[in-house]
N, C-alpha and C positions, 0 to 999 in steps of 0.2 A: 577476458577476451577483449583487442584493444581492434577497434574499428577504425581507421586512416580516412579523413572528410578528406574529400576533392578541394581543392586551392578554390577559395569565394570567385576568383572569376569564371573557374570553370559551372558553379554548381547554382550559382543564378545571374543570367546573362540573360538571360528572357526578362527573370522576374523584375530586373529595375529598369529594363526598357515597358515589360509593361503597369511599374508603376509608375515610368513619364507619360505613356500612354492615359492613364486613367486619372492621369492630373490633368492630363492636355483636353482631354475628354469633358472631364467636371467644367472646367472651364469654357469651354466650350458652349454648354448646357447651360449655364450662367448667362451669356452673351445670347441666350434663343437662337444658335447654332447647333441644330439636331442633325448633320448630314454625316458625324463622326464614325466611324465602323473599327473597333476593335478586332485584329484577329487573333480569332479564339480559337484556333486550331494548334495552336503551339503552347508548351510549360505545360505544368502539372495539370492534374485533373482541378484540381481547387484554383490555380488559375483559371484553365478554359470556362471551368462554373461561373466564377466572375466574371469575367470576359464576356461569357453569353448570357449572363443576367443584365449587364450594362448594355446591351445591343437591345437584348427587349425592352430595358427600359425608356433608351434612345427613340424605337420606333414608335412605342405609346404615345412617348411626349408630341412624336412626330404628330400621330395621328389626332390626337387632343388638339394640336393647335390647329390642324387642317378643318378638324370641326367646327373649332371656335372661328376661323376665319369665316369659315360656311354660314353658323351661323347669324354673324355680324350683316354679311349680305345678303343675307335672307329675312332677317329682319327690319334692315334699310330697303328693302324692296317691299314688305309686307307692308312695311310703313305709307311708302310715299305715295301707294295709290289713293288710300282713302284721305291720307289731307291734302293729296292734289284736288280730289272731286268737293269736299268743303271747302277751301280757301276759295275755288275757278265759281261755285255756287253762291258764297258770300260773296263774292267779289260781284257776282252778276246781279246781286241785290241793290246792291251800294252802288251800282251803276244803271239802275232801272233797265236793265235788261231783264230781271227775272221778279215777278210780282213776291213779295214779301209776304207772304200768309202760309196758314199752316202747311198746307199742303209741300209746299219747300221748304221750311221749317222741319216736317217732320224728315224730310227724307235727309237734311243734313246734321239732325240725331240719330238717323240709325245708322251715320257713317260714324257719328262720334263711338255711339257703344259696339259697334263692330273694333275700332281703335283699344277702345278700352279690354274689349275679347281677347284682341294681340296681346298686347302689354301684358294682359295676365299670363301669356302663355309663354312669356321672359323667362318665368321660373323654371317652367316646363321643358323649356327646350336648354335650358343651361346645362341642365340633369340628364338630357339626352343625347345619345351619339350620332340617333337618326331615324326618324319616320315613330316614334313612339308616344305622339300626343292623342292623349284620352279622345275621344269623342262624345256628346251631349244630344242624344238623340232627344227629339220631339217630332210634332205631329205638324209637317210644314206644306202650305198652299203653293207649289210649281209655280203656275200661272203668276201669283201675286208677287213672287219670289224674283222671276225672271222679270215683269216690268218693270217693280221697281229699282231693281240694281243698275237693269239699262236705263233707264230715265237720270240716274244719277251721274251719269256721264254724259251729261247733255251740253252744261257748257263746254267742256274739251274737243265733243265734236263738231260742236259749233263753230269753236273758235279754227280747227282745220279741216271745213266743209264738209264734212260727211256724216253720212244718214246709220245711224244705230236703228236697228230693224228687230224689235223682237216678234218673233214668229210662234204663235202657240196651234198647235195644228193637234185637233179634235179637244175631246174634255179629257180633263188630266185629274187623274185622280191626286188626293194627300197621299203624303208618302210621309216613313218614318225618314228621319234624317237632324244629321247634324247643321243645322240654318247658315252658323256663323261660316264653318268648313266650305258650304258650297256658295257663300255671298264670296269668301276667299278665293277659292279657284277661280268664278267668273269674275271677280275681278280684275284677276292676274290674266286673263284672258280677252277679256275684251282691252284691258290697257295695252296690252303686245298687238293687238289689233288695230288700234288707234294710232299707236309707233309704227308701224308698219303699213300700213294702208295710204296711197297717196289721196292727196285733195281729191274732192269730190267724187270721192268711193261709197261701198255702200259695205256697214259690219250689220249680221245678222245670227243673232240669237235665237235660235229653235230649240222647243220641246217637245217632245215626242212621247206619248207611250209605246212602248215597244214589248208586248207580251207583256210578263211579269216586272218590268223596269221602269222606266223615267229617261 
């Protein structure tokens, strides 16, 4: 039995346009040019398979870098609040504005080891796509939590007039909680506050019980 093949231009005319395709593609992806879209609705099954494996693998990369871009700026933002608040506190030393002794000593160590908390969590988030860093519960003091964080932003507000107010309203009980997490949040929060707030404003920190919460 003698079987007659179709003339090579009739019988793959897809196939070498999409192996320019998949060359143009590769290269592409070489250049961190991910907006490539092969269409995989044309040629054989074992085409379009290819075809739609390189598009999945296009979007991944897509999403991988959007991550890694996320989090480059998210950890230049984690960063720059706490050695804003020690550089603007040594600075206020080195210029007798803020008395030299433990008491502001201590508090521009616990930005250092808050620093140090990020840094470790480098690794953590390299490995993550999003929102999946462990937490370290202990047994933390509200009240003592919330002064101090806002006392450390004292020179900043100083330096553009305005009154940081922390407000503890009734007794607060300990609470379980992750310290370093929630020194993070209110940081991120009273520094948006500080960017935002014109001269001679007032930011204000309150704690609350609230039934069963904080």
């Amino acid at each position: 039995l003698m079987i007659r093949r179709p003339p090579r231009s009739t019988l793959f005319p897809y196939t070498t346009l999409f192996r320019s395709n998949l060359e143009a593609g590769a290269q592409s992806i070489n250049l961190r040019q991910l907006d490539l879209f092969i269409d995989d609705s044309k040629g054989g099954q074992e085409i379009q398979a290819v075809a739609k494996a390189f598009n999945n693998m296009t979007q991944r990369l897509k999403h991988s870098e959007a991550v890694r871009k996320n989090l480059l700026a998210d950890v230049a933002h984690e960063l720059r609040t706490p050695l804003t608040v020690v550089q603007g506190n040594l600075r206020a030393m080195l210029d007798d504005v803020y008395p030299m002794n433990k008491e502001e000593i201590a508090g521009i160590f616990d930005q250092t080891r808050h620093l140090t908390r990020l840094v470790d969590d480098l690794h953590e988030l390299a490995n993550a796509e999003a929102d999946q860093l462990s937490l370290n519960f202990e047994e933390v003091n509200v009240s003592e939590l919330v002064q101090s964080t806002a006392s450390s932003f004292r020179m900043m507000t100083d330096e553009k007039g305005l009154e940081l107010r922390p407000e503890l309203l009734g007794k607060l009980p300990m609470i379980q909680a992750d310290k370093t997490r929630i020194i993070q949040a209110l940081n991120n929060l009273i520094s948006n506050a500080i960017r935002h707030t014109p001269k001679g404003g007032t930011i204000t920190v309150q704690a609350e019980q609230m039934i069963d919460e904080v």
